[in-house]
DSSP file (Angstrom, degrees, kcal/mol; ACC not computed):
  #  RESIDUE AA STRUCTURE BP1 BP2  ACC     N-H-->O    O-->H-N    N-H-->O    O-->H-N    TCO  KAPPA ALPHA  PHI   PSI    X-CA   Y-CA   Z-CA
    1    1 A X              0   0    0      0, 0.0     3,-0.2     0, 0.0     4,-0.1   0.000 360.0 360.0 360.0 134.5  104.0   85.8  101.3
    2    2 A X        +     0   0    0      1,-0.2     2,-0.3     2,-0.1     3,-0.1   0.567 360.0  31.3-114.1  39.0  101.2   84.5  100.0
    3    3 A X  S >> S-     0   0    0      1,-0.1     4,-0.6     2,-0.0     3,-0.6  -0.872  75.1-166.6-122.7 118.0  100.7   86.0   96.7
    4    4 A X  T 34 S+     0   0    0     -2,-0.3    -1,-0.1     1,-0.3    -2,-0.1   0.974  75.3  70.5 -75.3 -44.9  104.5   86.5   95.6
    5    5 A X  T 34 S+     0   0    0      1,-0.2    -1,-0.3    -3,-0.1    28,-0.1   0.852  93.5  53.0 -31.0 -49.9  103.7   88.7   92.8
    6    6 A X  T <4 S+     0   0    0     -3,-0.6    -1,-0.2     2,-0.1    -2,-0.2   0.926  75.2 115.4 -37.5 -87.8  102.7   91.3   94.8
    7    7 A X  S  < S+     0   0    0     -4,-0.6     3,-0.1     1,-0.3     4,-0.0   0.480  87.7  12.0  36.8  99.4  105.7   91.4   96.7
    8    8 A X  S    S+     0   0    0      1,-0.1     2,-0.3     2,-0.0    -1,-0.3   0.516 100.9 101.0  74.7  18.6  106.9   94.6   95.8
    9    9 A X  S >  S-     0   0    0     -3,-0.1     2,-1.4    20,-0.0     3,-1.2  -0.998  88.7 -75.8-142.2 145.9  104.6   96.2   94.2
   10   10 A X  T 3  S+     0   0    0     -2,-0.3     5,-0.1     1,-0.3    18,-0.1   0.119 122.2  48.9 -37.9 -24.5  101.9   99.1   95.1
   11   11 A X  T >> S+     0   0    0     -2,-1.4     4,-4.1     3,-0.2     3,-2.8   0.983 117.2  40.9 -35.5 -87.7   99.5   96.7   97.2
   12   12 A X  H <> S+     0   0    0     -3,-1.2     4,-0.8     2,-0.3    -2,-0.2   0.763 106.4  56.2 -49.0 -42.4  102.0   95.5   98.8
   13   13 A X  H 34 S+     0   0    0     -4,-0.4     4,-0.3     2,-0.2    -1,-0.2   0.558 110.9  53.4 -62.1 -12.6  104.0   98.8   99.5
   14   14 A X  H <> S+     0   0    0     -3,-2.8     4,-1.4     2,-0.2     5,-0.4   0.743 112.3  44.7-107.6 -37.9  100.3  100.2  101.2
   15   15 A X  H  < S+     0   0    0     -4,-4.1     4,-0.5     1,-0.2    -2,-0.2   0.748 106.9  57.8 -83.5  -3.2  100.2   97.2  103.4
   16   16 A X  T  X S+     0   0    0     -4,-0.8     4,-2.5    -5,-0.4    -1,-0.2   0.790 118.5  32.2 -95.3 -37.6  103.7   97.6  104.2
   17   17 A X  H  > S+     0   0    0     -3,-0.4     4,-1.3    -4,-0.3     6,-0.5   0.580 107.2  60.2-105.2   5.8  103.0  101.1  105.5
   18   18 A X  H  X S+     0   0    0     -4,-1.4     4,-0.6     2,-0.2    -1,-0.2   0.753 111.9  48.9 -91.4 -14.4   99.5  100.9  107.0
   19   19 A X  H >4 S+     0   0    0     -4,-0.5     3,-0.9    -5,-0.4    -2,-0.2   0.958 115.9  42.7 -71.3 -53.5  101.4   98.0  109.4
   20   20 A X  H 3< S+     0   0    0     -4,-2.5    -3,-0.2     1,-0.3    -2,-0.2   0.931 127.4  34.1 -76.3 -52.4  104.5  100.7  110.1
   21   21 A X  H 3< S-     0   0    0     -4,-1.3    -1,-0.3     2,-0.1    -2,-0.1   0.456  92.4-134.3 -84.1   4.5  101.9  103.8  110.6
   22   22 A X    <<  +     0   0    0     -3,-0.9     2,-0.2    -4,-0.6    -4,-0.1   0.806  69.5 107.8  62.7  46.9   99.2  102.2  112.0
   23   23 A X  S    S-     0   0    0     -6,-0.5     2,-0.8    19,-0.0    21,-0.6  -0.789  79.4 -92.3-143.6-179.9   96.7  104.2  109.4
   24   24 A X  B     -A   43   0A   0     -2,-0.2     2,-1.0    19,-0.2    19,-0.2  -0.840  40.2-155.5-107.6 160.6   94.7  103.2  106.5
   25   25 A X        -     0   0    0     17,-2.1    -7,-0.1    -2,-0.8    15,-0.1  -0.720   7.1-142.1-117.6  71.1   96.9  103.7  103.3
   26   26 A X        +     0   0    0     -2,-1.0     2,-0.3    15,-0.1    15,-0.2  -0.211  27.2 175.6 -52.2 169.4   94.9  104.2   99.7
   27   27 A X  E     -C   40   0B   0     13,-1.4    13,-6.0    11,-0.1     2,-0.6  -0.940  25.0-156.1 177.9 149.7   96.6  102.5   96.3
   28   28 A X  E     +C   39   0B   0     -2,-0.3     2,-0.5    11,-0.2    11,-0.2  -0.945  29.0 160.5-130.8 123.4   95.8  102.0   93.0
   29   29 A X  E     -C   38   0B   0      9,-1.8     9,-2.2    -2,-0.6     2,-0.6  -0.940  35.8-117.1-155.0 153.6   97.4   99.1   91.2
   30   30 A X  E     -C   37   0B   0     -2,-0.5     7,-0.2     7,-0.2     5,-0.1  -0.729  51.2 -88.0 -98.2 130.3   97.1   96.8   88.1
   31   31 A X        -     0   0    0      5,-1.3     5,-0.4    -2,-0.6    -1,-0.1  -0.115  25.2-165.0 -49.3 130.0   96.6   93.3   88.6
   32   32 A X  S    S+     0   0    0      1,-0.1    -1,-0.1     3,-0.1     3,-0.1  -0.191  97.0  37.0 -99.2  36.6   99.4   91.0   89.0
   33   33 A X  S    S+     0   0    0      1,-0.8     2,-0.3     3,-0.1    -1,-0.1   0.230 128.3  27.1-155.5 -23.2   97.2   87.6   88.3
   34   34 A X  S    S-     0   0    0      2,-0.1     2,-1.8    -4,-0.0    -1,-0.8  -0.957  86.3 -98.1-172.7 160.2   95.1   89.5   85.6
   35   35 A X  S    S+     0   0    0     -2,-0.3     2,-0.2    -3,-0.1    -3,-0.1  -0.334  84.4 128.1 -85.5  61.1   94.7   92.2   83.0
   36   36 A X        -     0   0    0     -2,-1.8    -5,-1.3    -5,-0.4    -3,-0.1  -0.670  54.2-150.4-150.3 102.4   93.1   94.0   85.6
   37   37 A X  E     -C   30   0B   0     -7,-0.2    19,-0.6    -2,-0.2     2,-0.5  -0.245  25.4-173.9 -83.5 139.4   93.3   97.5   87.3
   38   38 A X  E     -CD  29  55B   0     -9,-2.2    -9,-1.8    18,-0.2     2,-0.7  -0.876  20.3-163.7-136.0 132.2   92.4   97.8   90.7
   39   39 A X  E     +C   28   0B   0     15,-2.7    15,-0.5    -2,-0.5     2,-0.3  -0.870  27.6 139.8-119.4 143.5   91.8  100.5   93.7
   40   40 A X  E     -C   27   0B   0    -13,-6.0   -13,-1.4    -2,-0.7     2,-0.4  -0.916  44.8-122.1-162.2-165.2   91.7   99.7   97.6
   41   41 A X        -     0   0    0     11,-2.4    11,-0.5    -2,-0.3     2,-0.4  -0.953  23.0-150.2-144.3 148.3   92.7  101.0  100.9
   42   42 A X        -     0   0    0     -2,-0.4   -17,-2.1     9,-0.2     2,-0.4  -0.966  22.2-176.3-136.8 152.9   94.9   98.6  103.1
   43   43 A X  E     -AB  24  50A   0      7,-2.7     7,-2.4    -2,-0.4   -19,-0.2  -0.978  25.3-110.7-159.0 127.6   94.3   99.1  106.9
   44   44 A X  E     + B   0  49A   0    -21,-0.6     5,-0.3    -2,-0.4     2,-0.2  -0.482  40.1 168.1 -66.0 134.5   95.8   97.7  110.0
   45   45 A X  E >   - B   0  48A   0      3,-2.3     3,-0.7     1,-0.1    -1,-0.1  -0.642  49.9 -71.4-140.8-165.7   93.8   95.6  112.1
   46   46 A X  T 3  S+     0   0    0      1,-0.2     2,-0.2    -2,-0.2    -1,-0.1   0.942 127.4  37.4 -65.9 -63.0   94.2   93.0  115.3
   47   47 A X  T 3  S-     0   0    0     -3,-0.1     2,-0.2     2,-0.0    -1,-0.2   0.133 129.9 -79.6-102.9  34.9   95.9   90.3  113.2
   48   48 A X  E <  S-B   45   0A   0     -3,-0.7    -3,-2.3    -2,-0.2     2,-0.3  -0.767  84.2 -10.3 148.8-143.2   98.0   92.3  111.1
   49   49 A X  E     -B   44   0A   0     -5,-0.3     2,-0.5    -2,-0.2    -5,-0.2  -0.612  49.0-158.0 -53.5 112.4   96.8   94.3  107.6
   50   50 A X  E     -B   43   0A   0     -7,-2.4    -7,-2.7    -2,-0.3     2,-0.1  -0.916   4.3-158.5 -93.5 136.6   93.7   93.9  106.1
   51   51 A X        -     0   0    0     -2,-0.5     2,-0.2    -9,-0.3    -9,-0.2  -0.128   8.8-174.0-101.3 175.2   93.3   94.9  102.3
   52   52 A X        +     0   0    0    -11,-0.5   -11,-2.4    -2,-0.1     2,-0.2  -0.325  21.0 175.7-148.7 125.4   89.5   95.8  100.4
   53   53 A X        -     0   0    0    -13,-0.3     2,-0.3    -2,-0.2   -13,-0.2  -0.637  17.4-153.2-139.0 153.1   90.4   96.2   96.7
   54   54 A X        -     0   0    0    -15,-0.5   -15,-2.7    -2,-0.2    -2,-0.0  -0.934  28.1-110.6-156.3 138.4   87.7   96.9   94.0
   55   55 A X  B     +D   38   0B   0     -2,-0.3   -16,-0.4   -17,-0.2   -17,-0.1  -0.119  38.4 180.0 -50.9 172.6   88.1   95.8   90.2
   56   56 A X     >  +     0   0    0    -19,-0.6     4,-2.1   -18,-0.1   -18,-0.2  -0.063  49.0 109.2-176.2  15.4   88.4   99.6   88.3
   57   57 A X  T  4 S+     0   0    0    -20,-0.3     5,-0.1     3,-0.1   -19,-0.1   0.724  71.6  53.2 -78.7  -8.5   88.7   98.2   84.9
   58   58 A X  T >> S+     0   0    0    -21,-0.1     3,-1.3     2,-0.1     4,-1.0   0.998 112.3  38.8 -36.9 -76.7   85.5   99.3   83.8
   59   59 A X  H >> S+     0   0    0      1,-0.3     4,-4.2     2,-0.2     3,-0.5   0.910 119.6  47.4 -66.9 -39.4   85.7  102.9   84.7
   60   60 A X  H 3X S+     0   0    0     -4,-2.1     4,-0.6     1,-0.2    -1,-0.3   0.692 112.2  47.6 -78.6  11.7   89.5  103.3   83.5
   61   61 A X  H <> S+     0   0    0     -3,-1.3     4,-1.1     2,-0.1    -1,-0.2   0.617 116.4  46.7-110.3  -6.6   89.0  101.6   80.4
   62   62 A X  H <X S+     0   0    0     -4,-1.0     4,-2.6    -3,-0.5    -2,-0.2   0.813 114.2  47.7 -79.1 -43.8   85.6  104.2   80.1
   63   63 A X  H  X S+     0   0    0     -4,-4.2     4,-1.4     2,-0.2    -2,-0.1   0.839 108.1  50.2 -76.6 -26.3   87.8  107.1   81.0
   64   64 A X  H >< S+     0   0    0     -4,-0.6     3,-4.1     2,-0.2    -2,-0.2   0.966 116.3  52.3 -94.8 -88.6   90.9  105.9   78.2
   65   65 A X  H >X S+     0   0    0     -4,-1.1     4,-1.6     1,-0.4     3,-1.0   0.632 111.9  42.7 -34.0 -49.6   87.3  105.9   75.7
   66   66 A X  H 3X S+     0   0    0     -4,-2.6     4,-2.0     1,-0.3    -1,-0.4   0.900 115.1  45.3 -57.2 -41.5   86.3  109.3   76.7
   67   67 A X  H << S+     0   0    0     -3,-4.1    -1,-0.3    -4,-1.4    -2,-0.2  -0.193 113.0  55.2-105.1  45.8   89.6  111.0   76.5
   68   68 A X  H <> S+     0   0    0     -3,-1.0     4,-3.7     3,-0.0     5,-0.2   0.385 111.9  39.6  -1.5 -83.2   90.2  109.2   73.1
   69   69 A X  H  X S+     0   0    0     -4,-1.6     4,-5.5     1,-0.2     5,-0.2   0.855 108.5  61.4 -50.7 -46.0   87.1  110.4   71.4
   70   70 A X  H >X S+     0   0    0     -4,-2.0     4,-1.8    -5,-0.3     3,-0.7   0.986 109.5  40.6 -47.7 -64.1   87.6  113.8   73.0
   71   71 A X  H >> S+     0   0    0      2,-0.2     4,-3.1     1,-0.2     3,-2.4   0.957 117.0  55.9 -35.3 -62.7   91.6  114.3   70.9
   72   72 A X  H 3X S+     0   0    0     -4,-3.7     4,-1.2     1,-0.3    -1,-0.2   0.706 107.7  43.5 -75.3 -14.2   89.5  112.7   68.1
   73   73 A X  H <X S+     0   0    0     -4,-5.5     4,-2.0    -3,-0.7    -1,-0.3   0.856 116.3  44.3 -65.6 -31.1   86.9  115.6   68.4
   74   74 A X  H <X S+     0   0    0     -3,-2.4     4,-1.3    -4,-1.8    -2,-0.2   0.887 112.9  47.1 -83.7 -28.4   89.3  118.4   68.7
   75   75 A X  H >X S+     0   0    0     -4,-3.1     3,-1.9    -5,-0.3     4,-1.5   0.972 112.5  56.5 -68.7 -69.5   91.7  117.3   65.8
   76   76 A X  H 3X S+     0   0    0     -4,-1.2     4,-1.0     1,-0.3    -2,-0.2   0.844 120.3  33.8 -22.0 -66.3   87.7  116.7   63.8
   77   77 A X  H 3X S+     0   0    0     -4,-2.0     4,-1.2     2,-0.2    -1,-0.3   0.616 110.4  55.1 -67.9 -24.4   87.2  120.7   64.7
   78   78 A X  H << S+     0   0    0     -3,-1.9    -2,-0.2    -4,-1.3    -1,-0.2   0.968 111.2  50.0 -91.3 -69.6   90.4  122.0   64.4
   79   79 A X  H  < S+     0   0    0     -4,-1.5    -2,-0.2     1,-0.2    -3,-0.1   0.529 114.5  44.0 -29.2 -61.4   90.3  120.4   60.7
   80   80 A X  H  < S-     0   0    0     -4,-1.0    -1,-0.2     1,-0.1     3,-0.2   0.957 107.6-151.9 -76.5 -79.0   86.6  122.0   59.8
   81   81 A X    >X  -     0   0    0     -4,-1.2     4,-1.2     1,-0.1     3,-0.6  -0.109  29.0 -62.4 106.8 157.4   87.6  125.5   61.3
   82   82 A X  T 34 S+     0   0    0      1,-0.2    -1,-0.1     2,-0.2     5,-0.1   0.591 123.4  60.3 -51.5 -15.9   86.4  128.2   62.7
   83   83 A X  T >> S+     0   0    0     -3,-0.2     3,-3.2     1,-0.2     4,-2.8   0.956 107.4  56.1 -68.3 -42.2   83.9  129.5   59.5
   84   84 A X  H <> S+     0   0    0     -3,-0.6     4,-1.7     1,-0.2     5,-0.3   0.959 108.8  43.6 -60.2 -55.6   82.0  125.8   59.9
   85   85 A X  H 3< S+     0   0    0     -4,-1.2    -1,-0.2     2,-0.2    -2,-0.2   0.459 109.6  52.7-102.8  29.1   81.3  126.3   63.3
   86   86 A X  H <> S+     0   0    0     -3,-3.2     4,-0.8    -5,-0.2     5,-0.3   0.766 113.9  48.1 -87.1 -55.0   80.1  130.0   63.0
   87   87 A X  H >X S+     0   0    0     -4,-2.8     3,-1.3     2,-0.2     4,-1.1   0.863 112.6  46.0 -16.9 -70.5   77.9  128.6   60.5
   88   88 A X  H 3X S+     0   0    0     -4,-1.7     4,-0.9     1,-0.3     3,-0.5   0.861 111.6  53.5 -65.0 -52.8   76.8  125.7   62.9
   89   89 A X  H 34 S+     0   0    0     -5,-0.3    -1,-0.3     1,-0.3    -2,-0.2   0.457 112.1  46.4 -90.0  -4.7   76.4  128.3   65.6
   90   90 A X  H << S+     0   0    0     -3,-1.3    -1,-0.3    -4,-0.8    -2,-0.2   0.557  97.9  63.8 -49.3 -50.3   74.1  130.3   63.2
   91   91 A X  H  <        0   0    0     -4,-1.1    -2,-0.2    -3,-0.5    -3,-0.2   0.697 360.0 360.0 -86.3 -21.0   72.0  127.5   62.0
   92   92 A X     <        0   0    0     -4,-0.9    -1,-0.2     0, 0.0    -3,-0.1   0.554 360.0 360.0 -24.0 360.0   70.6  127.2   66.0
């Protein structure tokens, strides 16, 4: 192969089956060459599997930030309690 890292790992396990089904095969996998998460579709073609992959550390390291801030709102509210945000819901 040539990138042996792969080699056994979700990339590689979608090209493995879009050659044996002849279909195209989505995967989501973290970079084995860098600190980098990745999504693609691997798809059989005339001279054997073709891959298209797209970087997706942006958005999951956006989605980790969102659902962060979210716990740290509901733990923030649970703390205050329900009188503060009748109050709050008053003061409209």
């Amino acid at each position: 192969d040539v990138f042996p890292r792969l080699v056994g790992g979700p990339m590689h396990a979608a090209m493995d089956r879009a050659r044996d089904e002849q279909a195209t095969i989505a995967f989501e996998a973290r970079g084995t060459y860098a600190e980098s998460w990745y999504e693609g579709h691997a798809f059989p073609c005339s001279t054997g599997v073709g891959v298209h992959a797209q970087d997706t550390t942006g958005q999951r390291q956006a989605a980790d930030e969102v659902s962060r801030l979210a716990i740290a709102l509901n733990r923030r509210a649970e703390e205050l309690g329900p009188e503060v945000w009748v109050e709050l819901w008053r003061a409209r």
